[in-house]
C-alpha positions in Angstrom: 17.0 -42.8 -29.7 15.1 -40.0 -27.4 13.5 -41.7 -24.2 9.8 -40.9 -24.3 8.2 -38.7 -22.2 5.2 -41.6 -21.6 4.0 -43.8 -24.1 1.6 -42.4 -26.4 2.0 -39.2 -24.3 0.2 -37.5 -26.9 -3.0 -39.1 -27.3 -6.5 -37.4 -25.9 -8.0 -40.4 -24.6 -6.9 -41.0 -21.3 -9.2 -44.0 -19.7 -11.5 -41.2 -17.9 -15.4 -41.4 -18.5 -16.5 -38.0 -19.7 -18.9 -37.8 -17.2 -15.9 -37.5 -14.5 -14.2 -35.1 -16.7 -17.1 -32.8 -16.3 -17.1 -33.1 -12.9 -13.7 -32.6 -12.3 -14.2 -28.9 -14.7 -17.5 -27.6 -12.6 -15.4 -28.4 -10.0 -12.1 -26.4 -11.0 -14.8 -23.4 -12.3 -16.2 -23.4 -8.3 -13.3 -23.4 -6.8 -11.8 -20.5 -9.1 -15.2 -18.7 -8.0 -14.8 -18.9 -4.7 -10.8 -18.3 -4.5 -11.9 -15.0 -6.4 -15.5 -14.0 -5.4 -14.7 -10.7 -3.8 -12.5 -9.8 -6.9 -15.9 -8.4 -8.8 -15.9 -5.8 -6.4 -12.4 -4.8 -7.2 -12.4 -1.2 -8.9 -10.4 0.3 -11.9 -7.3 0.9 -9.6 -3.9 0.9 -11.2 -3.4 0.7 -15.0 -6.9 0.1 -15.5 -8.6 3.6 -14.7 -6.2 4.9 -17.7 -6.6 1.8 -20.7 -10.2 1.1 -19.6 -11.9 4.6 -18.9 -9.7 7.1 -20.8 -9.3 5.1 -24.3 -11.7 6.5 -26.8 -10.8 3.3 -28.5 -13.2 1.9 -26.4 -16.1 3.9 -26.8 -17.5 2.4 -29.9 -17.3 -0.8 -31.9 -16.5 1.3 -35.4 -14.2 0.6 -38.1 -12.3 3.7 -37.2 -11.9 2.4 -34.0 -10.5 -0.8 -34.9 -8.0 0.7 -37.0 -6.9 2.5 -34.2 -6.5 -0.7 -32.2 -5.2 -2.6 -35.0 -2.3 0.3 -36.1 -1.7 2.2 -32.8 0.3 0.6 -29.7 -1.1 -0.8 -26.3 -0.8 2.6 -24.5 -1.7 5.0 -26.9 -2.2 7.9 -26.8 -1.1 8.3 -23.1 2.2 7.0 -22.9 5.3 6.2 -25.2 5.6 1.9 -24.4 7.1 0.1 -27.1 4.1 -2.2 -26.7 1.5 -3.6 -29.2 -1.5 -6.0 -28.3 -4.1 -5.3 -29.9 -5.9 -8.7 -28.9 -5.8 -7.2 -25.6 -7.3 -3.8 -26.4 -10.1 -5.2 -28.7 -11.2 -7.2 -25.8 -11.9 -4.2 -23.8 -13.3 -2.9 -26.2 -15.8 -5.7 -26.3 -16.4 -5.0 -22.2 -17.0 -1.8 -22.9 -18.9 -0.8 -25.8 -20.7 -4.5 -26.8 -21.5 -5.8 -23.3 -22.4 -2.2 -22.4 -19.6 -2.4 -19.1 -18.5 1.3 -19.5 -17.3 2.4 -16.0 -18.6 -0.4 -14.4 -15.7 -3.0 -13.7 -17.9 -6.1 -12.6 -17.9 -7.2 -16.2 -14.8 -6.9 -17.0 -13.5 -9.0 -13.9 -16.4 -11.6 -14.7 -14.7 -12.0 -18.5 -11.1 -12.1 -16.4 -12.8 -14.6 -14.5 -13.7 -17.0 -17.6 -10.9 -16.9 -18.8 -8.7 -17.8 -15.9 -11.2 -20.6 -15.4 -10.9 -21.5 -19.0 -7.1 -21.8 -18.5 -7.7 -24.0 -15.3 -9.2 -26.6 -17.5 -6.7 -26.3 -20.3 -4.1 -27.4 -17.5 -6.2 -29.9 -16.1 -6.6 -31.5 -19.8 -2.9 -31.0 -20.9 -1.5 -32.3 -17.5 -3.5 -35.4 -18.1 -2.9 -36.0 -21.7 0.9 -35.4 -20.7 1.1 -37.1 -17.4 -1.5 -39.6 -17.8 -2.4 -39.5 -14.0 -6.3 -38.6 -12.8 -5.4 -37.2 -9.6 -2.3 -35.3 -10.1 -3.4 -33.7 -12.7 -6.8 -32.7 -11.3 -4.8 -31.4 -8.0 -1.9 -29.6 -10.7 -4.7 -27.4 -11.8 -6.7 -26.8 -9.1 -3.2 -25.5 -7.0 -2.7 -23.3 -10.1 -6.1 -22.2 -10.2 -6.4 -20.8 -7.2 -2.7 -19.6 -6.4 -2.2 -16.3 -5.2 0.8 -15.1 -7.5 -2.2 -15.6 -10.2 -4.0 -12.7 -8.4 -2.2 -9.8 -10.4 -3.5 -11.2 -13.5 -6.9 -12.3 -12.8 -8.2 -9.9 -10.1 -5.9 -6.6 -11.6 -8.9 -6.3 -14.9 -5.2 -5.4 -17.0 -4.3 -8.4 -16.3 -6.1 -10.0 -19.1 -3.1 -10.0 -21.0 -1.8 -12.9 -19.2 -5.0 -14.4 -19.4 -5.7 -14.0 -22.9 -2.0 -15.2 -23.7 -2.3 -17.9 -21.4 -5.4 -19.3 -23.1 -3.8 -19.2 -26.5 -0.7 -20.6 -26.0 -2.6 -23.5 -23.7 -5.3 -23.8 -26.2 -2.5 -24.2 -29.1 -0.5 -26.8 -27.5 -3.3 -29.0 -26.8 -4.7 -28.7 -30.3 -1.5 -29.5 -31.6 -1.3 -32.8 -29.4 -4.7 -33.6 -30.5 -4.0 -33.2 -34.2 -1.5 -36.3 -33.6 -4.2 -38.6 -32.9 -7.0 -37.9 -35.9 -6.0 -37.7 -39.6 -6.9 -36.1 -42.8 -9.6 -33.7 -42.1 -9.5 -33.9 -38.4 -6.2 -32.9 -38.1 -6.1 -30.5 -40.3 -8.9 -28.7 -38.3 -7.0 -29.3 -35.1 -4.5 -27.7 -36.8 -6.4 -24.3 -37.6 -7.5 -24.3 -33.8 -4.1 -24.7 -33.0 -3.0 -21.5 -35.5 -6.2 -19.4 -34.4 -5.2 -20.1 -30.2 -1.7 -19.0 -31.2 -2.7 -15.8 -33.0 -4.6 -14.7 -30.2 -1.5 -15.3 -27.7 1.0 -13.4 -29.8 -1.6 -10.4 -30.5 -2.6 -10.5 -26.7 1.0 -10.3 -25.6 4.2 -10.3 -27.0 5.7 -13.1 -24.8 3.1 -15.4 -26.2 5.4 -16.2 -28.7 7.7 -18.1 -26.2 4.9 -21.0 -26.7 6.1 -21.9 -29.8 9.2 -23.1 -28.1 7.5 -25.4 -25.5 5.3 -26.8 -28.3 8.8 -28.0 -30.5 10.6 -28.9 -26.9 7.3 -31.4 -26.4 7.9 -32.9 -29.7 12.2 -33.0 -29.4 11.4 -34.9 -25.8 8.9 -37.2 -26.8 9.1 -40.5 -29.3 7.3 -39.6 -32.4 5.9 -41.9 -35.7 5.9 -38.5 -37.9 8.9 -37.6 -40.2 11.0 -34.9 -39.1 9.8 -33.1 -41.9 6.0 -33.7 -40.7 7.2 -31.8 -37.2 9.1 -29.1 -39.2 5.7 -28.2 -40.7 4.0 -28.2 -38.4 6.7 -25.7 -36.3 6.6 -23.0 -39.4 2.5 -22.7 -39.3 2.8 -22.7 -35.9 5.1 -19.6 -36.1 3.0 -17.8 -38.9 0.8 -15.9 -36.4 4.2 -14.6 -34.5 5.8 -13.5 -38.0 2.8 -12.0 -39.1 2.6 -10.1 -35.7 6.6 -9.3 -35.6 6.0 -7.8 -39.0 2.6 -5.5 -37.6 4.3 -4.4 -34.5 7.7 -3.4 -35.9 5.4 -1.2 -38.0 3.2 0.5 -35.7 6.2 1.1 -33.2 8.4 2.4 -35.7 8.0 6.0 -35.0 8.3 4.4 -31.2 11.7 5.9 -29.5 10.5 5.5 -25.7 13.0 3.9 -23.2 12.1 2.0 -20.1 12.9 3.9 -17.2 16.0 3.2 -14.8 13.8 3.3 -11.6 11.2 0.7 -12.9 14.2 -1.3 -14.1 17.4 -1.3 -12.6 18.9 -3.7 -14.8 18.7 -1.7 -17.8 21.2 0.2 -16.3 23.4 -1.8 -15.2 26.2 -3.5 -17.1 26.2 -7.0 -18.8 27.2 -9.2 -15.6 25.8 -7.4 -12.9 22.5 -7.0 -14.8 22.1 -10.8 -15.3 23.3 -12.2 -12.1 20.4 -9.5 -10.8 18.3 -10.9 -13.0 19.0 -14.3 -12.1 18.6 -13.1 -8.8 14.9 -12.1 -9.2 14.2 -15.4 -10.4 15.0 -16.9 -7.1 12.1 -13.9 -5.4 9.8 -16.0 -7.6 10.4 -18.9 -7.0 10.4 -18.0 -2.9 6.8 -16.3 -3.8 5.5 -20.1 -5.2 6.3 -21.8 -2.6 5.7 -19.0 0.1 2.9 -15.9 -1.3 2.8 -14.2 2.0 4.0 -10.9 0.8 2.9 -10.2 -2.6 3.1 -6.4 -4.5 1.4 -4.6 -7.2 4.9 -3.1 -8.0 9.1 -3.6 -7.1 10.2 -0.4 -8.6 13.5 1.1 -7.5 14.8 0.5 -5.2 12.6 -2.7 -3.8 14.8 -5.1 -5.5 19.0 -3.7 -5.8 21.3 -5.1 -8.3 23.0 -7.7 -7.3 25.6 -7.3 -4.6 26.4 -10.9 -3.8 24.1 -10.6 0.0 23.1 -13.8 1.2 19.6 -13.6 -1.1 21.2 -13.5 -3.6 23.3 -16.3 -3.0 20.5 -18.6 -2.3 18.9 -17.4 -5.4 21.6 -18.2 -7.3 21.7 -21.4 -5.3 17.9 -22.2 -6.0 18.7 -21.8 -9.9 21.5 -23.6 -9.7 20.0 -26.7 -8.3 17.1 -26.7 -10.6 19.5 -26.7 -13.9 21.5 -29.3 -12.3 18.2 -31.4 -12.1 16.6 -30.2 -15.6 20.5 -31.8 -17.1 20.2 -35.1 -15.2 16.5 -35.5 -16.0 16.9 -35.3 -19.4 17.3 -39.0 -19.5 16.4 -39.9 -16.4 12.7 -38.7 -16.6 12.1 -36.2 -19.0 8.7 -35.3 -17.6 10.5 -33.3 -14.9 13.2 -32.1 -17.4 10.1 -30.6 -19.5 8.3 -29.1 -17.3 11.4 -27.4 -16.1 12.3 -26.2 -19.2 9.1 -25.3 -20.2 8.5 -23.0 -17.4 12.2 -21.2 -18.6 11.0 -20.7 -21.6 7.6 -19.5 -21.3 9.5 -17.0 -18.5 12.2 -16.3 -20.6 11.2 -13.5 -22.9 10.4 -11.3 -19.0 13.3 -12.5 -17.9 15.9 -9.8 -18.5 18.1 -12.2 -19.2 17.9 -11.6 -23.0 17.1 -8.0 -22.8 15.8 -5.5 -19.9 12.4 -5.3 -20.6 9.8 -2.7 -18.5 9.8 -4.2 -15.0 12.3 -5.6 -13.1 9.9 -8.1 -11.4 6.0 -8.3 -11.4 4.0 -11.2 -10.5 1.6 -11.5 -13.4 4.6 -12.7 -15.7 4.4 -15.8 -13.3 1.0 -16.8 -14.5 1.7 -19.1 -17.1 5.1 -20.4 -15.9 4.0 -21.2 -12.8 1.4 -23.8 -14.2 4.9 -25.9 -15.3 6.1 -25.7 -12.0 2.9 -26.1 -9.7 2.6 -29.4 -12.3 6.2 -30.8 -11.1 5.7 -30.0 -7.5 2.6 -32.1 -7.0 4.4 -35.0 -9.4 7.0 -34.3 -7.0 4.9 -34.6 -3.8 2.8 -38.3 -5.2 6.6 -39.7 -6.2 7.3 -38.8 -2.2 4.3 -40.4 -1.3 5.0 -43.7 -3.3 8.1 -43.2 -1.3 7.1 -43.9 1.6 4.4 -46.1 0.7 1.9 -43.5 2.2 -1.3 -43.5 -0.6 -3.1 -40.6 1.6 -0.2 -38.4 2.0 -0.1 -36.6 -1.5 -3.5 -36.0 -1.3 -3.8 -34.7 2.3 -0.7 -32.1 1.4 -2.2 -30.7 -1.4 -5.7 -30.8 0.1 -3.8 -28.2 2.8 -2.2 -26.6 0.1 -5.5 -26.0 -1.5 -6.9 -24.2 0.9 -4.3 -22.2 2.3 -3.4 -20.8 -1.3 -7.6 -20.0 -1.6 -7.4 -18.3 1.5 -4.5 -16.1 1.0 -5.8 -15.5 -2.4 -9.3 -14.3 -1.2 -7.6 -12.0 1.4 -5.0 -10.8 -1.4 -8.0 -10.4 -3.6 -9.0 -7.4 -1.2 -6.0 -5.4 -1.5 -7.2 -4.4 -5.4 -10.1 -3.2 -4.0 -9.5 0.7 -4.2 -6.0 2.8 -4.4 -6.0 3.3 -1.4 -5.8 -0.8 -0.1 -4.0 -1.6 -2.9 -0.8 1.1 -2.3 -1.3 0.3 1.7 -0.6 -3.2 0.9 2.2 -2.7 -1.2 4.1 -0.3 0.9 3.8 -2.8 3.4 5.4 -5.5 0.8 7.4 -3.4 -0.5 8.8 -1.3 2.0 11.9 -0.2 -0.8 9.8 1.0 -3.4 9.4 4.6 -4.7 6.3 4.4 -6.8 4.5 2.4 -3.7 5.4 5.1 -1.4 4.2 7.7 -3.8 1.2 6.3 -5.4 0.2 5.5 -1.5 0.7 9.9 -1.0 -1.7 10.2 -4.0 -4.7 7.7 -3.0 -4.4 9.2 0.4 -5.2 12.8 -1.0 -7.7 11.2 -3.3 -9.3 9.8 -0.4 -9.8 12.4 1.7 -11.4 15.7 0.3 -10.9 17.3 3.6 -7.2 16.7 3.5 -7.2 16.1 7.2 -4.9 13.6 6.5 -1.9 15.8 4.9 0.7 15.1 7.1 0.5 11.5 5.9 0.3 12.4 2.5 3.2 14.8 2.7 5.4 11.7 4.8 4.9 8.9 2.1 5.2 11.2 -0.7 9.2 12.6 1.1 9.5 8.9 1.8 9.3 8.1 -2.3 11.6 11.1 -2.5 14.0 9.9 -0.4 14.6 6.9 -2.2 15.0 8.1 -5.7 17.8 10.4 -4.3 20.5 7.8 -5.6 19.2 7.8 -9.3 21.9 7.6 -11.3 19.9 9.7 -13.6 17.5 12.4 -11.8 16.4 14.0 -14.7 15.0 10.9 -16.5 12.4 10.7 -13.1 11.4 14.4 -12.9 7.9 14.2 -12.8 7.9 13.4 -8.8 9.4 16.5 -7.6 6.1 17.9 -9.2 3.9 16.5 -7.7 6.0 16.5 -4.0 5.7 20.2 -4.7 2.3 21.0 -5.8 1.6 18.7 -2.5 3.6 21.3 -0.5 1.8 24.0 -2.2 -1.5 23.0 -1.1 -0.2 21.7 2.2 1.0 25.4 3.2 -2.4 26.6 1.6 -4.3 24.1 4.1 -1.7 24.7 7.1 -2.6 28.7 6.7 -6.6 28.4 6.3 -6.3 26.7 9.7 -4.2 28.9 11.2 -1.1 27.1 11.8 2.1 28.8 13.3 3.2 30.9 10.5 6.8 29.5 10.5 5.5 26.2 9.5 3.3 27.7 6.8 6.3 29.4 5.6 8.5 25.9 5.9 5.8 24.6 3.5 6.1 27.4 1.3 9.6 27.0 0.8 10.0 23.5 0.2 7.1 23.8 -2.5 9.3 26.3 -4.1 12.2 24.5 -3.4 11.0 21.0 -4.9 9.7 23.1 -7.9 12.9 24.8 -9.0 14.5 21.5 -8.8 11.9 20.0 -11.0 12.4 22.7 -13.4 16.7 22.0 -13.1 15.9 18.3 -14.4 13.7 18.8 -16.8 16.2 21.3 -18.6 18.1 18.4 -18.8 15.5 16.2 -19.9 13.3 19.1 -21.8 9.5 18.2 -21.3 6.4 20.4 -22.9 5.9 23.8 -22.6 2.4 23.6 -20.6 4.2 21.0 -18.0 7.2 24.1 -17.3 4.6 26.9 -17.5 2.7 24.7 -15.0 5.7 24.1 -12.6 7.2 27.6 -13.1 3.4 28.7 -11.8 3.4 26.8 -9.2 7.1 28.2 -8.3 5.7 31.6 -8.6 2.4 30.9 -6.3 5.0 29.6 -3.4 7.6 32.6 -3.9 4.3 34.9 -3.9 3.2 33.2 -0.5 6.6 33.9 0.9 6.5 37.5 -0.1 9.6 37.1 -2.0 8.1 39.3 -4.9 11.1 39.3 -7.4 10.9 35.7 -7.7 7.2 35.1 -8.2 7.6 38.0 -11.4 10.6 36.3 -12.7 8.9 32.8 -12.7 5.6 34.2 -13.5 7.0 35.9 -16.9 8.8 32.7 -17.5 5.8 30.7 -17.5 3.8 33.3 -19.8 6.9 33.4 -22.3 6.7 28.9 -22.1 2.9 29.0 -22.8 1.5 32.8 -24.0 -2.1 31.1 -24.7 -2.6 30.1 -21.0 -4.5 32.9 -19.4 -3.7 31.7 -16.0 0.4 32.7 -16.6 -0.9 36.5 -17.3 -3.3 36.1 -14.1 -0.2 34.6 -11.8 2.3 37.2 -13.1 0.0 40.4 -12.9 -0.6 39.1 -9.2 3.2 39.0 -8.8 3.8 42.3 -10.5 0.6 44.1 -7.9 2.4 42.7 -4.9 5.2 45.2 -5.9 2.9 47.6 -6.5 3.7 47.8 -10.1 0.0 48.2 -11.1 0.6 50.4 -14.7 3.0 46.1 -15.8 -0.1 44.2 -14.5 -2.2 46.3 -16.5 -0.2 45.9 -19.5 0.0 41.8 -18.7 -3.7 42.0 -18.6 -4.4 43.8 -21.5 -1.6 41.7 -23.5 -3.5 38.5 -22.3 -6.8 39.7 -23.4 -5.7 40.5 -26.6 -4.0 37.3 -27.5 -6.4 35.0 -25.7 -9.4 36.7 -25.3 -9.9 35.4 -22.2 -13.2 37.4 -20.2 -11.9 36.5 -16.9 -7.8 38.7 -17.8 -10.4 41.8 -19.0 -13.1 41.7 -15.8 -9.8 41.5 -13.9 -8.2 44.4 -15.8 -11.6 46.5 -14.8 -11.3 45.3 -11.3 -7.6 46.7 -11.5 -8.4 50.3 -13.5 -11.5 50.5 -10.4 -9.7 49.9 -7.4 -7.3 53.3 -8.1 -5.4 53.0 -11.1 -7.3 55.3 -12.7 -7.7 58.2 -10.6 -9.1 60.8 -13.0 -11.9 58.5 -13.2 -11.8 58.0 -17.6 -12.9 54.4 -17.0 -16.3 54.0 -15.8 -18.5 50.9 -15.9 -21.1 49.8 -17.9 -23.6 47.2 -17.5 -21.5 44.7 -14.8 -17.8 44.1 -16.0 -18.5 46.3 -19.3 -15.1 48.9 -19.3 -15.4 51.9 -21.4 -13.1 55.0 -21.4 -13.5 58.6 -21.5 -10.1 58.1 -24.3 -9.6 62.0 -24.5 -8.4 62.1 -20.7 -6.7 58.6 -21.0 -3.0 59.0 -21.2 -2.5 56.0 -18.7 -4.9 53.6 -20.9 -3.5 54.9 -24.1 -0.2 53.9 -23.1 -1.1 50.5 -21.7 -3.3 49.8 -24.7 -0.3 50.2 -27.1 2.5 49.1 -24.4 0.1 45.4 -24.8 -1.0 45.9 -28.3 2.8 45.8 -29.3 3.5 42.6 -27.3 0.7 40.7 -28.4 1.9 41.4 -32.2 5.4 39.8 -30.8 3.8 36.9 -29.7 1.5 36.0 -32.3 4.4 36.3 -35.0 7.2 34.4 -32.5 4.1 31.8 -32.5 3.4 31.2 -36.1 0.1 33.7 -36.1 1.4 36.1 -38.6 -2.8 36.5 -39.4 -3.5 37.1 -36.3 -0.5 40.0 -35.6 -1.5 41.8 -38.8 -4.9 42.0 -37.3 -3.1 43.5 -34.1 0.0 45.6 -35.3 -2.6 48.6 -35.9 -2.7 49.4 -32.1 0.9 49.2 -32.2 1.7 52.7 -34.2 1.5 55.9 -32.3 -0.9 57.7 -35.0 -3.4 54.7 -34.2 -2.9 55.4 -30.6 -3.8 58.8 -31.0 -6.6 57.8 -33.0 -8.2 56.0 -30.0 -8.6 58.9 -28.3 -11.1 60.4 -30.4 -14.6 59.1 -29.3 -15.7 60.0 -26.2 -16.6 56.9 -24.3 -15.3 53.8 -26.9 -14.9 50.6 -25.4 -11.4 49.0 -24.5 -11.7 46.6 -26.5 
């Protein structure tokens, strides 16, 4: 027969008055508002500026709007994520439109901040029904309340994923403990509380579902009156919510064929062993980050954390693991207390893990949130059995009353580094030295924060720093977008070098390594194809450097590369009638003027078209202007126009059909025959255009 975790573990009525039990949660809420009073001030840094400002989900409570939520995934429609909570989205949506938050984050973090506090209590109440022991359980919760690894999940507004799953799997276990002690209709209501939290879990985040597992590993460790088939019931409507939301995710991510990339995940490139051992690996950093939060990062991209090599970290990872299965196996009889809570925490940890599958990060601290509650719970039993030990009553509670405020302190300071982009990537370039994305991010809120760019170099050193890092990517071209940005950085850097009158060489230096970083962009994503707009862009920006160097031949070719990618952009006719005038081919810039007008009808391509026919191109003076930028032409002595006029009119037909505009070429193809030509030449003074 199963040893019990405690007798009548399960029971809600634990000899506390209930005037101490509301003590003991205003006293948990203060603390949680004082370990995170300077969060309010944090901004949208991060994830949040893009799921929180730029979702037009958000901007109304409306039916349409909740379909969207309901039927679209998490990131839509910014990013491919095979990722679906709508629980999550919906409750920014209630910041944002209902409690009238908008842009202004100080609600959002005061809903983060109920709902961690709300979890605080949940622990406080289960660690007492569980454990049966006032103090330890007051002290469990208050360490996990106020621990910094918490801080990405409660202070990062995002973060209410965690928190939201975290309530409903907490919320669900204790409703299903308190079933067990009512009957008829009081535990059937328990019951629906108990469905309802776990609904909210899996639709909040996906590795809600692990709860159901620690809720049936209770009931396996524990000495029970009901019928196996009573506990079986009980399991399956406990796991309706996650089939219903298995069913409504594989759904909406059908059309979903987005991979996780290599540099935010190592492991999912990496072959079976190797990948697991790494993974096993990282659970080890967390563990070292409970007991010790000194250095703590908003992200351990590549190559922060390397696959496992067998170095001495990870051997004392593997060690730390190790140890704690060896004690989860000989506690199972011994005292399964420490065996669930051990367990527990796996499971609750194991669907981030990677030891399953790779999932999107190779480490982040707000998967910690929950798990760590297990494991915060068995260190303080631990440190009161060590007290009963050695028969000192005020030790357990002098450690923890140090641990207490240490873990407050650090999580008030850490609280500060979400503040802005720029404290945030500062701090975690200094945590994670390794990282890619921290060294580039940190060359972006640099730029961001300085409008006078006095502060280029910097920017230009962190973002060759993230640079140098990814050179060992097995797979360049699935991380292309980088290079871009390094080069438009370069681009701007030799713009901002010249307008202070910097030595000409090192203008030029700039100059070339813009170019130079751009063709390489443009080599990757051929590999990788990426939109039309994003290699017009690049192959603009390649052209502006080549133009800057005086290397004319190059600026055309790109230039005409980048009109040919994306004919509707005005600015590619622009860029490649400025390359074509720096070799004085004036009559080809005229005709990429003209052709630009005529397919986009963009004024700016026809005031610069005048400015060209003024400044000399037209000597025999047949165009003249009119009321401002107004061209009109004397046509009977305008060979040179003529010819341009057809030369563009004939183009533009070719692109409007090799678009899909056979309308709009039909409308054009007239100027394209020479009797139409000729025609134009008739009345004296007819506009261009």
């Amino acid at each position: 027969m199963p040893k019990p975790l405690k007798p009548k573990a399960h029971s809600l009525k634990p000899d506390i008055k209930a005037a101490q039990r509301l003590v003991v949660l205003a006293a948990l809420a203060l603390l949680a508002l004082l370990a995170y009073a300077n969060s309010f001030r944090a901004g949208f840094v991060f994830d949040n500026r893009v799921l929180l400002l730029e979702d037009t989900r958000l901007r109304a409570l409306t039916a349409a709007n909740l379909d969207l939520i309901l039927h679209k995934p998490y990131w839509w429609p910014f990013v491919d994520v095979p990722l679906y909570r709508p629980a999550t989205t919906l409750s920014y949506l209630l910041n944002y439109s209902v409690f009238g938050n908008a842009d202004r984050p100080v609600g959002y973090h005061v809903v983060n901040w109920l709902l961690h506090t709300a979890n605080a209590w949940l622990v406080f109440s289960l660690a007492l029904t569980i454990g049966r022991r006032f103090w330890p359980a007051v002290f469990a919760a208050a360490l996990w309340a106020v621990h910094p690894l918490g801080t990405e999940a409660v202070t990062n507004i995002v973060g209410r994923a965690d928190l939201l799953a975290a309530f409903g799997v907490l919320l669900a276990f204790y409703a299903h403990l308190a079933a067990q002690d009512v009957r008829d209709h009081g535990r059937w209501s328990w019951m629906a509380v108990s469905l309802a939290a776990m609904t909210v879990a899996v639709f909040s985040k996906e590795s809600a579902i692990a709860g159901i597992g620690v809720i049936v590993l209770y009931d396996l460790l524990r000495q029970r009156s009901l019928q196996p088939a009573t506990m079986v019931r009980d399991w399956i409507i406990l796991a309706v919510p996650a089939a219903v939301f298995l069913f409504q995710r594989s759904a909406v991510l059908a059309a979903t064929a987005a991979e996780f990339p290599y540099v935010d995940n190592p492991i999912a490139g990496a072959s079976f062993w190797p990948g697991r051992l790494t993974a096993v690996s990282v659970m080890g950093r967390y563990l070292a980050l409970l007991v010790w939060p000194r250095r703590l990062s908003a992200d351990y991209s590549f190559a922060q954390i390397p696959l496992a090599s067998g170095s001495w970290s990870d051997w004392l990872a593997w060690l730390a693991i190790v140890v704690l299965a060896v004690v989860t196996v000989v506690t199972l009889k011994a005292n399964r207390m420490v065996c669930f809570c051990l367990v527990a925490a796996l499971i609750l940890f194991l669907p981030a893990s990677n030891l399953l599958f790779p999932t999107g990060t190779i480490m982040a601290e707000r998967l910690m949130y929950l798990p760590s509650a297990c494991l915060i719970a068995l260190l303080v039993a631990g440190i009161y059995w060590t007290a009963t030990r050695l028969q000192m009553a005020a030790f357990a509670p002098a450690v923890l009353a140090v641990a207490l405020i240490l873990c407050s302190v650090r999580t008030f300071v850490r609280n500060s580094d979400w503040s802005d982009e720029l404290s945030l990537w500062t701090a975690t370039v200094h945590a994670a030295p390794n990282s890619f994305k921290s060294h580039g991010s940190l060359a972006e809120a640099l730029y961001r924060a300085d409008p006078t760019h006095s502060n280029f170099d910097q920017v230009i050193a962190e973002k060759d720093k993230s640079l140098e890092i990814l050179q060992p990517v097995p797979d360049p071209a699935a991380i292309s977008k980088p290079y871009r940005e390094a080069a438009t950085y370069y681009l701007e850097f030799g713009d901002w070098l010249e307008s202070r009158h910097r030595d000409p060489a090192t203008v030029a230096n700039a100059y070339r390594r813009a170019a130079t970083l751009g063709e390489h962009y443009l080599r990757l994503v051929a590999e990788r194809p990426v939109s039309a707009q994003d290699a017009s862009e690049a192959r603009l920006l390649v052209s502006t450097a080549y133009a800057h160097l005086e290397e004319s031949d190059k600026a055309v070719a790109a230039a005409r590369r980048a009109a040919s990618d994306q004919p509707f952009n005005p600015l590619s006719y622009r860029a490649l009638a400025a390359a074509l005038l720096n070799t004085q081919r004036q009559n080809e810039a005229a005709v990429e003027l003209m052709t630009g007008f005529i397919v986009t009808g963009n004024q700016e391509l026809r005031s610069a078209l005048a400015d060209l026919y003024r400044s000399g191109l037209d000597p025999k003076g047949c165009a003249t202007t009119v009321n401002g930028s107004n061209v009109t032409l004397n046509i009977s002595s305008c060979d040179i126009v003529r010819r341009h006029l057809c030369a563009a009119a004939a183009r533009a037909v070719d692109i409007q059909r090799r678009t899909g505009h056979a309308d709009l070429a039909s409308q054009v193809s007239v100027l394209t025959s020479d009797a139409k030509c000729e025609a134009l030449g008739t009345p004296e003074g007819r506009p261009l255009l």
